[in-house]
C-alpha positions in Angstrom: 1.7 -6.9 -8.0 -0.2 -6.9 -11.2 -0.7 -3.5 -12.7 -2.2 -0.9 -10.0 -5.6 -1.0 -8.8 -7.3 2.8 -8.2 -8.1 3.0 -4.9 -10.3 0.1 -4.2 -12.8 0.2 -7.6 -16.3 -1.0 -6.7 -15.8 -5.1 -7.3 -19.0 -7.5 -7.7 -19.9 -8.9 -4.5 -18.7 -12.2 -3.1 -20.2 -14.5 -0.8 -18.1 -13.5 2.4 -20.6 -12.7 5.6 -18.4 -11.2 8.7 -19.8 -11.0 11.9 -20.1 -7.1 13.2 -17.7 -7.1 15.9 -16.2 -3.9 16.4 -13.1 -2.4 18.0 -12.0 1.4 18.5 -9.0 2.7 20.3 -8.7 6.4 20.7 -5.9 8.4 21.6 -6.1 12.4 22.2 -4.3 14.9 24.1 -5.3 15.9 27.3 -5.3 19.5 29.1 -1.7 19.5 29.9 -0.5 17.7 26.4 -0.1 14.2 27.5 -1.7 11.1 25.5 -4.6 9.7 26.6 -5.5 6.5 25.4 -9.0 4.2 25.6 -10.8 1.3 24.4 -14.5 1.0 23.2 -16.0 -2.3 22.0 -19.0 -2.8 20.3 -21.4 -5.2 18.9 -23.1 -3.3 16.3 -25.8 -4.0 13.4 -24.3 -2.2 10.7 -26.3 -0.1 8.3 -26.4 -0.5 4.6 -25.7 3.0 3.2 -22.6 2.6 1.4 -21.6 6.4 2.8 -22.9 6.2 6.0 -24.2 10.1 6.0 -20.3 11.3 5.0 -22.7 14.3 2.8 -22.4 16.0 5.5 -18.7 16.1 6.0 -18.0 19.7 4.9 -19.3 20.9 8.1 -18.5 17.9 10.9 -16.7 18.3 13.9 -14.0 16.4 14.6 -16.3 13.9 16.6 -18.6 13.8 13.6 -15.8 13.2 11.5 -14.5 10.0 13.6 -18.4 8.8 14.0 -18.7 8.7 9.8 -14.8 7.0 9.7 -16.1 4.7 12.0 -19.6 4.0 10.3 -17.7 3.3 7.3 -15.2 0.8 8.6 -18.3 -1.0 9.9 -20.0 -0.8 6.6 -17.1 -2.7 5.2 -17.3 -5.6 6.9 -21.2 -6.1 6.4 -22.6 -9.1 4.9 -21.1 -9.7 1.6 -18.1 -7.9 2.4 -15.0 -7.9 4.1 -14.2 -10.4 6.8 -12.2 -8.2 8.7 -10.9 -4.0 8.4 -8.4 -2.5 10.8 -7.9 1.3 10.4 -5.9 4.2 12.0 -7.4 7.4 11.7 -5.9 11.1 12.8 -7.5 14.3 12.7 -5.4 17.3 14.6 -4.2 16.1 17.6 -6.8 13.1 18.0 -6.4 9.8 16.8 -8.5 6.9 16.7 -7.7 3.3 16.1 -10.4 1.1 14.3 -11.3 -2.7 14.3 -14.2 -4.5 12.9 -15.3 -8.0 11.5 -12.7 -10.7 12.2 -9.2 -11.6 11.5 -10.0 -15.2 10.9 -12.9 -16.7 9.2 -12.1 -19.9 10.4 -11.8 -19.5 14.5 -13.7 -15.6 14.6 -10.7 -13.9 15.8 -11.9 -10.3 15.7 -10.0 -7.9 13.4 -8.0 -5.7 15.7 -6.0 -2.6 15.1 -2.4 -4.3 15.9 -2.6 -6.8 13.8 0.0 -7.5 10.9 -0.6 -7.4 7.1 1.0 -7.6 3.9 1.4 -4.3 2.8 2.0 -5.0 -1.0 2.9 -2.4 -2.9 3.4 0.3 0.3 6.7 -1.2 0.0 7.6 1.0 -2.5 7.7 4.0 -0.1 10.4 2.3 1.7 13.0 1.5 -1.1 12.1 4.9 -2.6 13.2 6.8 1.1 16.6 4.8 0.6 17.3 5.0 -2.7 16.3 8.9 -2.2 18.2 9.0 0.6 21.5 7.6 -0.9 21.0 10.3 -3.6 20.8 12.9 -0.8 24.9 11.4 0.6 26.2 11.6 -3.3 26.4 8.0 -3.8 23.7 7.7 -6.6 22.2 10.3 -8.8 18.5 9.7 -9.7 19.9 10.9 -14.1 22.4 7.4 -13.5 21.2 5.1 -15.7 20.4 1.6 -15.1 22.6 0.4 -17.4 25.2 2.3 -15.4 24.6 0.4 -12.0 23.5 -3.0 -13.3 25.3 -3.3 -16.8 23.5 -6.1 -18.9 20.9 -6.7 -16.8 18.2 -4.9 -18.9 18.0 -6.5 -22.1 15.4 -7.1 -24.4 13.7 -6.5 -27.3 13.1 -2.1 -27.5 15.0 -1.9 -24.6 17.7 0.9 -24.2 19.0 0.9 -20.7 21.6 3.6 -21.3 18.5 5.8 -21.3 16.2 4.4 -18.4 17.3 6.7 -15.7 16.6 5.8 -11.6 14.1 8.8 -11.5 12.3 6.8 -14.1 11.9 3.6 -12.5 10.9 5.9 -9.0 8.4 7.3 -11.3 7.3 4.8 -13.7 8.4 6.4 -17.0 10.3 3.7 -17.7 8.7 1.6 -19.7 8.7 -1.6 -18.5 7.2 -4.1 -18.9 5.6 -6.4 -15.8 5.6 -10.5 -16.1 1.5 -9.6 -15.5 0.1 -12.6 -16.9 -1.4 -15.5 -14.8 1.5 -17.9 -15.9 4.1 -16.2 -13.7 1.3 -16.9 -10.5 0.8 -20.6 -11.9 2.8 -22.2 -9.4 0.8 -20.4 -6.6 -2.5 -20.8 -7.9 -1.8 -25.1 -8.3 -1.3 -24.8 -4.4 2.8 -24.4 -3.8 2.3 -21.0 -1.9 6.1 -21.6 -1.1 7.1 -21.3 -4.1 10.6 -19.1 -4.4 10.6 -16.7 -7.2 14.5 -14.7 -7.3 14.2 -11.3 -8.6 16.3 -11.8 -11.5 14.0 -14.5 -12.8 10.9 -11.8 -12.5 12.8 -9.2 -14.2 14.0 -11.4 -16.4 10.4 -12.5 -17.7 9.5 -8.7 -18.0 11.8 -8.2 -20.6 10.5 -10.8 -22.9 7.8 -8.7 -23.6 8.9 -4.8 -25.5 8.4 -1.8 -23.4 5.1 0.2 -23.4 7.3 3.3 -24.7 10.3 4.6 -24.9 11.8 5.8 -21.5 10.5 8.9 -20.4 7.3 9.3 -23.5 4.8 7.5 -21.4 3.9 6.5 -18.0 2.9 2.8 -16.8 3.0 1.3 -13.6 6.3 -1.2 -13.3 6.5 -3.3 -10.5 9.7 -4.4 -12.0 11.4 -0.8 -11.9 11.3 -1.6 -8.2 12.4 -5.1 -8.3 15.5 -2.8 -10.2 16.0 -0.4 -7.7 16.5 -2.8 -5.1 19.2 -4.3 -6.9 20.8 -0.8 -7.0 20.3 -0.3 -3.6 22.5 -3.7 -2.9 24.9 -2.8 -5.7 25.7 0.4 -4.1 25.6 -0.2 -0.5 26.9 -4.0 -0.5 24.1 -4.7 2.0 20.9 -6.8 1.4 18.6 -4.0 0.8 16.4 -5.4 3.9 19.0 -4.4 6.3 19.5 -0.8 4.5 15.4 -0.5 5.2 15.6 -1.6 8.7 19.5 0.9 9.6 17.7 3.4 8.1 13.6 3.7 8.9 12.6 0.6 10.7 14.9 1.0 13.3 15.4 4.5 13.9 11.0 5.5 13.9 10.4 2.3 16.1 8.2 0.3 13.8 8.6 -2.9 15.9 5.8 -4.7 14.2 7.2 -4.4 10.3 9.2 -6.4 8.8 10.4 -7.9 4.8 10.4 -11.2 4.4 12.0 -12.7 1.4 10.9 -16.2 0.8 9.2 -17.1 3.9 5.9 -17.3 3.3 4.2 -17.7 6.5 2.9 -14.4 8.2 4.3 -14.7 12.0 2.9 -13.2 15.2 -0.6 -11.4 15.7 -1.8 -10.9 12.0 -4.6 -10.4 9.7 -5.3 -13.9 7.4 -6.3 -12.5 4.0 -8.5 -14.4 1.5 -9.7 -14.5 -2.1 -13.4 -13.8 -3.4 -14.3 -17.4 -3.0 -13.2 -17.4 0.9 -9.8 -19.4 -0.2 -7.2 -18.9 2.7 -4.0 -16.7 1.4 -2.5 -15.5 4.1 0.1 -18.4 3.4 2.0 -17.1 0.5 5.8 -16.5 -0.9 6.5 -13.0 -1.0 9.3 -13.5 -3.1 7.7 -12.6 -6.5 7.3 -8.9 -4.9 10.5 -8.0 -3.0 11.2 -4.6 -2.9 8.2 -4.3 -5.4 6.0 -5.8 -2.3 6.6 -7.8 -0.1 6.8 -6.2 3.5 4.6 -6.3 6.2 3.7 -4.0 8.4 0.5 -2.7 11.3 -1.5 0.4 10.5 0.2 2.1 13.4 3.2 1.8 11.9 2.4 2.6 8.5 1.2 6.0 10.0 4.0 6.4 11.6 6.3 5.8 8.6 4.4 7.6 5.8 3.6 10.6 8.4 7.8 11.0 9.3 8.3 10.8 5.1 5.6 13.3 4.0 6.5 15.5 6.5 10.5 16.0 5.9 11.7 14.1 7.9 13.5 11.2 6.3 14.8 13.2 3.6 17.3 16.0 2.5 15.3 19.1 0.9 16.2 18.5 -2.6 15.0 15.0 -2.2 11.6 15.6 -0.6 11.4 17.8 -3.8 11.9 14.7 -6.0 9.7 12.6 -3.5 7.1 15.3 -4.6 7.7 15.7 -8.3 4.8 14.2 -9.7 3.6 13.0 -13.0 -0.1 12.2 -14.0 -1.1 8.5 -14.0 -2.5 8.3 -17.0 -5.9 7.3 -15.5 -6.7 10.7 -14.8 -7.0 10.6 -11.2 -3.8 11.3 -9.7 -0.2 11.1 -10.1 3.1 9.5 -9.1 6.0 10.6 -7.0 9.2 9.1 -6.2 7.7 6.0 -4.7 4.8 7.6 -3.4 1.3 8.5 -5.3 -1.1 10.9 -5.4 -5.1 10.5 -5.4 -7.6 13.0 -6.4 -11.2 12.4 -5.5 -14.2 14.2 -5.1 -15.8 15.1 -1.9 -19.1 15.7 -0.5 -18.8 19.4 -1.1 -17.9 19.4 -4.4 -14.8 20.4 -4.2 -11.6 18.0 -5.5 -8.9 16.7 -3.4 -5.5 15.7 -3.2 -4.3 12.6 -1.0 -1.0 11.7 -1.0 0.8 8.5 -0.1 0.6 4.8 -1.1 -2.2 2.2 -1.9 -1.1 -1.8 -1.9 -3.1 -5.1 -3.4 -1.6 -8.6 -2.8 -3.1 -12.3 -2.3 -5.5 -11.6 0.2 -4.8 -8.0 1.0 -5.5 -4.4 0.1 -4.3 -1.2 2.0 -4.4 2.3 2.0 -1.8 4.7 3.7 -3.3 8.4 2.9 -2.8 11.9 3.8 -4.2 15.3 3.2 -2.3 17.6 1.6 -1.5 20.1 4.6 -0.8 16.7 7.0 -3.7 17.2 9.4 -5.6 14.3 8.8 -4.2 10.7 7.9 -5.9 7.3 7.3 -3.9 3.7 7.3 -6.5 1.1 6.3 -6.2 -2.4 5.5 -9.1 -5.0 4.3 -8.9 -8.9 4.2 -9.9 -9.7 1.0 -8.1 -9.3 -2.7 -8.4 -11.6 -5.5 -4.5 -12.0 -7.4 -5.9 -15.1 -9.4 -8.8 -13.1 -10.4 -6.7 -9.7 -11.7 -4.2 -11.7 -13.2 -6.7 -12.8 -15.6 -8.3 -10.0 -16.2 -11.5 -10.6 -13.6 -12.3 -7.1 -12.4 -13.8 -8.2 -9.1 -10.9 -8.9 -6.7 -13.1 -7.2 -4.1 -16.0 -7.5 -2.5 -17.1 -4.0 -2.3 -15.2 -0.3 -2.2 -13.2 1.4 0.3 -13.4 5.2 -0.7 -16.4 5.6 1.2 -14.0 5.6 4.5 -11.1 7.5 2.3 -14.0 10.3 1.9 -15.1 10.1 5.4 -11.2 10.4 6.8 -9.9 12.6 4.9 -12.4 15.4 2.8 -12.4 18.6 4.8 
């Protein structure tokens, strides 16, 4: 939750050895169009290129392409990285589904591609598709202020919620500010990973502090513009926002293994545990600082499923996908951000600059990536076992052990 990591910035290393165990499950289309589906396992010595010959991406086949995906999943989870990386990984009508180092540090469990994770800040894609979607039926406009929907919530010093529109806290041109500091995590940190945070008390500490700018002059990541909008999503529909999430997209796309807890902090059936730099177990935590900022969980599969129905049209009314799409820079001059979606730009092997579009997500023990090209035709879910909250909320700049773009570049540059 605190501020927005690029997409996995090189960390210093920690001292987390994974054992090379490695998983793939591919899926392709056969001669007369149905799915074919097999499993390869591997023991593997992994190399120690960090980009595992992804130069030479311009020109790989589509079997090149999945070899240097898969050499760079691999390469995460050598010594002194990751424990464990899942990944889901389509290019035209193939798709391949990647495992390697383990789940749990503590019995070996190997990381495998069903396995559950927190998503963190992925949620946002899912509140966004609602609260886009109730704009779509004429029961919100995205000009309604917040003041509007949730009269004297927002106050606080430089705060003027009669002019903090919904398309700003979609966008984060609000203003806001986030409870960021390491106090609001104290209770966690002392060992009560139970402990229940409401989301009135989070926004309520975020206004202590004056905005960044006035709404609409600026742009800042705000995890509590989200904690906002779900609070407008209840306020309009009546319903706990969870349930809106789960009648509208989890339901109807068959994402059977995602779900949003609220307080319970214990991650149920087959899962990923996530840890800290320092090999701390996290994996038991409340996710009821993030809620609709945060706090779902989900697979890689369905992730891909999810993000792959919402960038391509499917979830939304024309006009909406439009706002979904209407971007502003990030200030950190590497992308921009939608309504509840983000764009990356990165540079690839070629030379040439590219656009990704989608969602990144950091919690206690977890970072994620759910990216796709431009045109749709390839897509990569990843998620990595490791992300240091104790460590970013104050200010340490290595919350993990090593990048991910290597396997972004591989995946995804043409």
């Amino acid at each position: 939750m605190v501020g927005k990591p690029a997409w996995s910035p090189t960390a210093r290393p920690g001292k987390l050895d994974s054992v090379n165990r490695f998983r793939e499950e591919n899926e392709q289309m056969d001669a007369h169009g149905r799915v074919v589906r097999f499993t390869v396992r591997i023991t593997v010595a992994v190399a120690a290129s960090s980009l595992l010959g992804v130069a030479a991406i311009g020109t790989a086949s589509a079997g090149q392409r999945a070899d240097q995906v898969r050499d760079a999943v691999r390469e995460l989870v050598s010594p002194g990285g990751f424990p464990g990386a899942v990944a889901y990984f389509r290019t035209g009508g193939t798709t391949r589904r990647l495992g390697a180092g383990v789940a749990d540090l503590a019995t070996g469990e190997p990381a495998t591609p069903g396995l559950r994770f927190r998503i963190a800040s992925n949620t946002k894609s899912f509140v966004a598709t609602v609260l886009l979607q109730l704009a779509g039926e004429g029961e919100v406009s995205l000009d309604d202020s917040i003041e509007r929907w949730l009269p004297g919530t927002v106050r606080g010093p430089g705060y003027t919620p009669s002019e903090i529109t919904l398309r700003m806290l979609l966008n984060h041109t609000s203003g806001l500010h986030d409870p960021d500091e390491a106090e609001l995590f104290e209770p966690y940190f002392a060992g009560n990973r139970g402990y229940v945070y409401e989301p009135s008390e989070v926004i309520r500490r975020s206004l202590l502090t004056r905005p960044a700018f006035d709404p609409g002059q600026g742009v800042a990541y705000s995890n509590t513009g989200y904690l906002l909008l779900g609070q407008v999503i209840e306020k309009v529909t009546h319903h706990d926002v969870r349930a809106e999430i789960q009648r509208r997209l989890v339901r109807p796309l068959g994402l059977t293994r995602t779900s949003f807890p609220r307080h319970d902090p214990v991650l149920h059936g087959p899962h990923l545990h996530g840890y800290g730099m320092t090999g701390q177990d996290l994996t038991t935590f409340s996710p009821s600082y993030d809620w609709t900022a945060g706090a779902m969980v989900s697979t890689v599969d369905d992730l891909a499923t999810f993000h792959r129905a919402l960038l391509g049209g499917k979830l939304l009314k024309p006009a909406q996908q439009a706002e979904l799409t209407r971007l502003v820079p990030n200030g950190q001059g590497y992308g921009g951000y939608g309504a509840g979606i983000e764009t990356i730009d990165f540079g690839c092997p070629d030379g040439s600059t590219q656009t990704m579009w989608g969602n990144t997500g950091a919690g206690p023990g977890f970072y994620s990536v759910s990216m796709s090209s431009a045109d749709g035709s390839r897509q990569l879910v990843l998620a990595a076992n490791v992300f240091d909250l104790e460590r970013e909320s104050k200010g340490n700049p290595a919350t993990m052990p090593r990048s991910t773009l290597p396997v972004g570049v591989a995946a995804l540059c043409r």
